[in-house]
C-alpha positions in Angstrom: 91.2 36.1 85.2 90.5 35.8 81.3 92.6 33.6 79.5 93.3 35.0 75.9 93.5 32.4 73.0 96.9 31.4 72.3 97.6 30.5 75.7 96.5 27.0 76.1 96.9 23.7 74.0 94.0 22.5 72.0 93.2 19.7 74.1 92.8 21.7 77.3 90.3 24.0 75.2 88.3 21.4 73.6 87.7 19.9 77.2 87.1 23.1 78.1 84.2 23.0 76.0 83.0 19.7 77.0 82.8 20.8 80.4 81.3 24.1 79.7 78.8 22.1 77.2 77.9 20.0 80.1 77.4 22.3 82.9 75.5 24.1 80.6 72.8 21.1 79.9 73.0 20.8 83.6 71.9 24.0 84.5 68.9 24.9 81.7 67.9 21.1 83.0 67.5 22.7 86.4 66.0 25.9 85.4 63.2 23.9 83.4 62.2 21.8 87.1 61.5 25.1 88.1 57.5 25.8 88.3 58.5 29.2 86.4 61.1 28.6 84.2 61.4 32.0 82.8 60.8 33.8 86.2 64.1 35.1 86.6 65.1 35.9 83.1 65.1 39.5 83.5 67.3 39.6 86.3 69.5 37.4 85.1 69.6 39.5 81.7 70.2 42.3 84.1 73.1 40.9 86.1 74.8 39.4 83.1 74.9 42.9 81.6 76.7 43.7 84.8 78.9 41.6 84.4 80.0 42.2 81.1 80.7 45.7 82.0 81.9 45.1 85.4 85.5 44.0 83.8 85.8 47.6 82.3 85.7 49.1 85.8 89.4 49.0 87.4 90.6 49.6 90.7 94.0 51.0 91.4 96.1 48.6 93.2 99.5 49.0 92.9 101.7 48.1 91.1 98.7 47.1 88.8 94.9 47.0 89.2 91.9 44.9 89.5 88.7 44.4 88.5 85.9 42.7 90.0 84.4 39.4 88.8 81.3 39.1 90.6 80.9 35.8 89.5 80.2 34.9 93.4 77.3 37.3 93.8 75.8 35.8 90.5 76.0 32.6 92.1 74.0 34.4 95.3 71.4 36.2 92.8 70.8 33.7 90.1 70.9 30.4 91.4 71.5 27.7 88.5 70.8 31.0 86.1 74.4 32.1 86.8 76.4 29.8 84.5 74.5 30.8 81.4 74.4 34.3 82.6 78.1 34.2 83.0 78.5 32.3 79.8 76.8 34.9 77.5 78.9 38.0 79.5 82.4 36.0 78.6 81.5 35.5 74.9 80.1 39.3 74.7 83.4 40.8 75.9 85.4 37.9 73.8 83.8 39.4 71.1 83.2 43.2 71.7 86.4 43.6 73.2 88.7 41.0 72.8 88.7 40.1 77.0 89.3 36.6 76.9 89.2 34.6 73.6 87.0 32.4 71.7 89.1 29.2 72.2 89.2 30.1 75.1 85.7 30.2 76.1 84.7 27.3 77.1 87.7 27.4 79.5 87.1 30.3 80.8 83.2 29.4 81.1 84.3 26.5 83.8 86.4 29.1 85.3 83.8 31.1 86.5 80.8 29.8 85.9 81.3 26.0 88.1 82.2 28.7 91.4 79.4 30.7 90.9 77.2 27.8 91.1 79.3 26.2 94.0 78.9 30.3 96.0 75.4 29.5 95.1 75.2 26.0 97.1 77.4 28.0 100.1 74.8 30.8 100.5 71.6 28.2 100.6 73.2 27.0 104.0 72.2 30.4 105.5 68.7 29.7 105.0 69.0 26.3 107.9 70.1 28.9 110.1 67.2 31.2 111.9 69.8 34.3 112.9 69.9 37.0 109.9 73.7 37.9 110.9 74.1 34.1 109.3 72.8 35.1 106.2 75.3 37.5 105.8 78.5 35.4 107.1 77.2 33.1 104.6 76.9 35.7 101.5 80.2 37.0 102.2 81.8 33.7 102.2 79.9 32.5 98.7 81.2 35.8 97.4 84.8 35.8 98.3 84.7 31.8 97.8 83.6 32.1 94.3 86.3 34.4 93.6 88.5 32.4 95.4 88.1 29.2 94.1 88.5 30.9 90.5 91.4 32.4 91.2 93.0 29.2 92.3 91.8 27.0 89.3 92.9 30.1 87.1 97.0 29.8 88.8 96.8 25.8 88.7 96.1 25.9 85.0 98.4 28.5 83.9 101.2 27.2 85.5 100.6 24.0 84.7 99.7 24.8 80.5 102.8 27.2 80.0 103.9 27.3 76.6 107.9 26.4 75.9 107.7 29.6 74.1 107.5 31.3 77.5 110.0 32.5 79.9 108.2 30.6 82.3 110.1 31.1 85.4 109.1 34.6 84.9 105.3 33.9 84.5 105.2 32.0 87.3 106.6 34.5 89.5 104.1 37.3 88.3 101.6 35.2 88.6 102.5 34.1 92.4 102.8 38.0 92.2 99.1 38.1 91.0 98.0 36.4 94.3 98.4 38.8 96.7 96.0 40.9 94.6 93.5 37.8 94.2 93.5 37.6 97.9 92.7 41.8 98.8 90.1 41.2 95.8 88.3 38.1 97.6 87.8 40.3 100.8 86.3 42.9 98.2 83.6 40.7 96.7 82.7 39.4 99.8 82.1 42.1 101.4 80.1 43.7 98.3 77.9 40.5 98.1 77.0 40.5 101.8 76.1 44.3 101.3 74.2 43.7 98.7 72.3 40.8 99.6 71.9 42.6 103.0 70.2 45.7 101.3 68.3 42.9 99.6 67.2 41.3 102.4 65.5 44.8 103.6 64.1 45.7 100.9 63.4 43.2 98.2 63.8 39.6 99.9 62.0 37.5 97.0 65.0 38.5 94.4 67.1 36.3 96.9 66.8 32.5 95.5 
């Protein structure tokens, strides 16, 4: 779900960093209407420490593995704090340990950042709805969804930006390949977002934006 440097031409990388640059604006600009701006900093320091470590955590899934993204339940959690959050966890491992690139970063920002703010706008729907069993239909759908929506932008551009270099035939079946996994891992952030924002809901409502 990281794309290492190398992989794309300059161009796509440079708007890469437009977008990134500009969701980036758009997000501290919403934070700062906030009465509180710096309310949620800790959590949000909190869950982008997750997520940083979160991609050294794989799962066995044969003939490969996964790892989760969370970038879904960030959306949930933070709100508009998610695409910075996300932001600082991709240049972190980028630089710590080489997961992703740095040309690459500003693609890989819009990659996960734009669906954790769009699982964000999903789960505020639950809160028009009276029943609590919404809220979680809702959380599990912003979780998966976020993941989902990355994973789809992540296959569009790959196969679209592959290199002449590249047996491409080949990388587009193994990334086609790659789908079947994105789809088990979808069902597996949703259903850790709604259980998380359902053990929130118990015990700690107000961390819920």
């Amino acid at each position: 779900m990281h794309i290492a440097d190398g992989l794309l031409p300059p161009n796509i990388c440079i708007a890469g960093y437009g977008i990134t640059g500009g969701m980036t604006w758009y997000s501290l600009r919403q934070i700062n209407k906030q009465k509180n701006p710096r309310e949620h900093m800790i959590k949000a320091s909190l869950l982008a420490a997750a997520f940083f470590v979160i991609s050294s955590i794989h799962i066995p899934l044969p003939p490969s593995s996964i790892h989760l993204v969370l970038n879904g339940l960030m959306g949930v959690l933070l709100g508009y704090y998610a695409f910075c959050a996300i932001l600082i966890g991709l240049f972190l491992q980028a630089v710590m340990w080489n997961h992703g690139g740095l040309s690459t970063l500003g693609v890989n920002g819009a990659l996960l950042g734009i669906p954790a703010l769009l699982a964000y706008y999903i789960f505020q729907i639950s809160y028009r709805l009276r029943q609590p069993i919404w809220k979680q239909v809702w959380a599990f759908l912003a979780g998966a969804g976020g993941f989902g929506i990355t994973a789809i932008a992540f296959t569009l551009l790959v196969i679209t930006t592959i290199s002449a270099d590249i047996d491409a035939q080949m990388e587009q079946k193994a990334i086609y390949a790659s789908m079947v996994g994105y789809s088990i891992q979808m069902g597996i952030e949703g259903i850790f977002t709604t259980m998380l924002v359902s053990f929130l809901q118990r015990v700690k409502p107000e961390l819920l934006p």
